[in-house]
N, C-alpha and C positions, 0 to 999 in steps of 0.2 A: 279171232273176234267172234265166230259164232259157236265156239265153245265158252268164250266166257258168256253170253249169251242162253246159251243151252242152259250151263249151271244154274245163273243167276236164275233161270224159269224153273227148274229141277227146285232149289232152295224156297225159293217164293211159294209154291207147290206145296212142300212139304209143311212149310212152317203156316199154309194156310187149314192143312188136315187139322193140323196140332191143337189149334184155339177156337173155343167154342164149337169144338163137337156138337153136335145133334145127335142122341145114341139110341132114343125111343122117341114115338109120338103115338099119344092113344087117348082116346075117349074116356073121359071120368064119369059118365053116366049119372052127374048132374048140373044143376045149373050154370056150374064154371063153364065147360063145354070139353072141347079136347086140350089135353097139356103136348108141353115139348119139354123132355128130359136134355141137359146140356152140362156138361162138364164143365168146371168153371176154369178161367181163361188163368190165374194165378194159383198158387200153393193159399192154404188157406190154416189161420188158427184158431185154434180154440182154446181158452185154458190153460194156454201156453203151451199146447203140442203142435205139430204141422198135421192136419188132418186131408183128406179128400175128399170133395168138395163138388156137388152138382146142385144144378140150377133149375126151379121147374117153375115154367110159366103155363096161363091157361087162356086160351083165348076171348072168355067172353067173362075175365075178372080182373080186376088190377094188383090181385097176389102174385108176388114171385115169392117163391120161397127158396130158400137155401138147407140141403141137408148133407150134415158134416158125419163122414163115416168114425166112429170111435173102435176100433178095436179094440176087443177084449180077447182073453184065452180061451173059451170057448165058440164066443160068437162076434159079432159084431152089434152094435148100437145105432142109430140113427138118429140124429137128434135135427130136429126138422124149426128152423127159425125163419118166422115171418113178421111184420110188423106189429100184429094183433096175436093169433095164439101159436106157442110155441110148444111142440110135444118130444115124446121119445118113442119109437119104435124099436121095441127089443126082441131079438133075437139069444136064445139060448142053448140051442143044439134039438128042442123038443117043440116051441114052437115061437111064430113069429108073432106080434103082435102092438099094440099100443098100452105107453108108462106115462105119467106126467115127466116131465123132466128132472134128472137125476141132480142133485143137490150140490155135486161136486161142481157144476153148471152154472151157481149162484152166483159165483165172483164175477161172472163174463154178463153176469145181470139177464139170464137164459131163465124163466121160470114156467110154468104153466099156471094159465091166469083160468080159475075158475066159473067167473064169468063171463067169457066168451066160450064155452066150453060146452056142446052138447053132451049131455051125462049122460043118455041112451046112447048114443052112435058112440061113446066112448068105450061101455062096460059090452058093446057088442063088437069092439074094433078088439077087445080085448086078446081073442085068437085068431088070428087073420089064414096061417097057414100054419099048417103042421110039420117036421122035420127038418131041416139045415133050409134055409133062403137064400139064395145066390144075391150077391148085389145088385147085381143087373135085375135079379125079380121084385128084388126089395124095393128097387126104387121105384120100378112099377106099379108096384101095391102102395105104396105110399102115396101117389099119383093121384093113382084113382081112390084112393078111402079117406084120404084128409079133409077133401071140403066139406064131408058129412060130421067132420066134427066140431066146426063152425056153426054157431047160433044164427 
């Protein structure tokens, strides 16, 4: 009895790591205040691929956003959806940065809306970092740079 016990607390355990990870939490250095970076709890699609799929809230706004990792051959894409503006953060071996949203994106009704769109904090997000971006930094940078490009 108290190994099935043991298990069932071992299985509970595990299967509580599994869902809704917490993998970052950091300061956006403005008015949102601090985010929580979170794995999202099901497989996720886009477009009709199954993509990966993290969740960023911020404490002192009512955005959550969701950004779906795209893989490409060189790099990977980010394509960052929220209720209001949705963008792309592209990666291509040389540097990281902010794209409107890639067109293939249109059928899923994914677009970037112009106006909500800060056109300074956008043409300056333009190079955020220079050489390969890990996802784990990516998403961190996305974190902290996306509320500055809300009007």
């Amino acid at each position: 009895m108290k190994r099935i016990y043991l298990v069932l607390l071992l299985f509970a355990g595990i299967t509580s790591l599994a869902f809704g990870r917490v993998i970052a939490k950091g300061d956006s250095n403005t008015s949102f205040g601090k985010y929580t970076i979170e794995v999202c709890d099901q497989p996720q699609t886009l477009n009709g691929e199954e993509m990966k799929c993290y969740l960023i809230t911020y404490e002192n706004s009512p955005v959550t956003m969701k950004i779906f990792v795209d893989k490409e051959k060189k790099c990977k894409n980010y394509v960052v959806v929220t209720d209001g503006l949705s963008v792309m953060y592209t990666c291509d071996g040389e540097f990281f940065g902010v794209n409107k949203v890639d067109p293939k994106f249109k059928g899923e009704g994914i677009t970037t809306d112009d106006a909500l769109l800060d056109r300074s904090n956008y043409f300056h997000q333009k190079v955020i970092a220079r050489g390969v971006t890990e996802e784990f930094d990516a998403t961190r940078l996305i974190a902290s740079y996306y509320p500055a490009l809300i009007k």
